[in-house]
C-alpha positions in Angstrom: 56.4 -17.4 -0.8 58.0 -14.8 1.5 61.0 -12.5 0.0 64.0 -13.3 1.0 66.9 -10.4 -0.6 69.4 -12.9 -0.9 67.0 -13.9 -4.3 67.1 -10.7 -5.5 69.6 -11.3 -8.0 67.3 -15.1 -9.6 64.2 -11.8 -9.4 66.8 -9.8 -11.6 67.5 -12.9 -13.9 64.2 -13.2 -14.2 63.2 -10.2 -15.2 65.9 -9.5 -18.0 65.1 -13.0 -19.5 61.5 -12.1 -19.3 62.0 -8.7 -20.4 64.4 -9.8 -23.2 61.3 -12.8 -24.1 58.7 -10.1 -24.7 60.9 -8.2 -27.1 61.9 -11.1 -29.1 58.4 -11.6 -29.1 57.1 -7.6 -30.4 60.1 -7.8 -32.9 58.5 -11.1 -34.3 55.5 -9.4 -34.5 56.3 -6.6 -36.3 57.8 -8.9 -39.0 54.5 -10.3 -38.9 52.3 -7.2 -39.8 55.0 -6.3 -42.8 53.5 -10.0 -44.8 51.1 -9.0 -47.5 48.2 -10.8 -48.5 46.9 -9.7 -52.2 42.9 -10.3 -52.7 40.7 -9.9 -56.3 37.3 -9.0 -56.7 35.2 -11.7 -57.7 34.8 -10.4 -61.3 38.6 -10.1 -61.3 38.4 -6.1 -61.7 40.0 -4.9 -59.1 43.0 -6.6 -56.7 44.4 -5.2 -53.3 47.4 -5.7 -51.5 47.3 -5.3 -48.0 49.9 -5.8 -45.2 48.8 -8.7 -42.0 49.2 -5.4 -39.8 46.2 -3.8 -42.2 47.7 -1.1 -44.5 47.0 -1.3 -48.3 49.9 -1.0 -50.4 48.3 -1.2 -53.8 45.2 -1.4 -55.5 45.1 -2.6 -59.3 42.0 -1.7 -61.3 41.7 -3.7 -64.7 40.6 -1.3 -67.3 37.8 -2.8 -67.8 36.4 -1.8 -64.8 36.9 2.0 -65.7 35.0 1.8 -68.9 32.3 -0.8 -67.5 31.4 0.2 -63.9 30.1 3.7 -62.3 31.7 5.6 -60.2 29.6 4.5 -57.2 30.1 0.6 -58.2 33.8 0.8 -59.0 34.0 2.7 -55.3 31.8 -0.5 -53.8 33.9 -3.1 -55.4 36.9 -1.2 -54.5 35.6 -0.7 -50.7 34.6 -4.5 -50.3 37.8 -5.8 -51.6 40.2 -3.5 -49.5 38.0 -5.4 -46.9 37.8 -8.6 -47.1 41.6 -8.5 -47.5 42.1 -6.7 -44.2 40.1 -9.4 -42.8 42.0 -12.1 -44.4 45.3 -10.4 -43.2 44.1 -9.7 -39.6 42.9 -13.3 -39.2 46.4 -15.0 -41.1 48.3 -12.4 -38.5 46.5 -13.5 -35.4 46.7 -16.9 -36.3 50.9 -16.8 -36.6 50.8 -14.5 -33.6 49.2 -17.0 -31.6 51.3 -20.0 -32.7 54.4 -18.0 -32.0 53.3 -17.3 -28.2 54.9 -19.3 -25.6 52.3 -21.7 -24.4 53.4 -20.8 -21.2 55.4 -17.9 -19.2 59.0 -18.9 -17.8 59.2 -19.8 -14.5 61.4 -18.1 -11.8 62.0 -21.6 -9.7 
């Protein structure tokens, strides 16, 4: 394909609408990471909340952990369950993330 100027202005089109996809596209996104996924031990002690884009909003320790585990084991359990729901969140993000994605760019023909 050779350029021709007098398709400058279907370029220009082109551009904006692609332009204009791609931020439609980040603004989903960021909608995306703001969803929380909330994970609990597996002795029920300890619960996070974590947002799909990672951050941990809370952490909720039953009080039985306090009285029942160590410092270094409430730390561990705490530790693996922040963890495991980053993981979950990452993967239920990037799954969304790729089922919003065009299957395939616009053309400019």
């Amino acid at each position: 394909m050779t350029y021709d100027p007098d398709d400058e202005p279907r370029y220009e089109e082109a551009t904006r609408a692609g332009i204009a996809g791609l931020e439609a596209y980040r603004a989903r996104l960021v909608a995306l990471a703001a969803r929380t996924v909330r994970v609990t031990s597996t002795d029920r002690q300890v619960t996070v909340t974590v947002t799909w884009g990672g951050r941990v909003t809370e952490v909720r320790i039953h009080s039985g952990a306090l009285r029942g585990y160590s410092s270094t084991r409430l730390g561990d359990v705490v530790t693996r369950t922040v963890r495991t729901a980053q993981e979950r969140a990452r993967a239920e993000y990037e799954t969304e993330a790729r089922r919003l994605m065009p299957a395939e760019p616009p053309s400019i023909d």
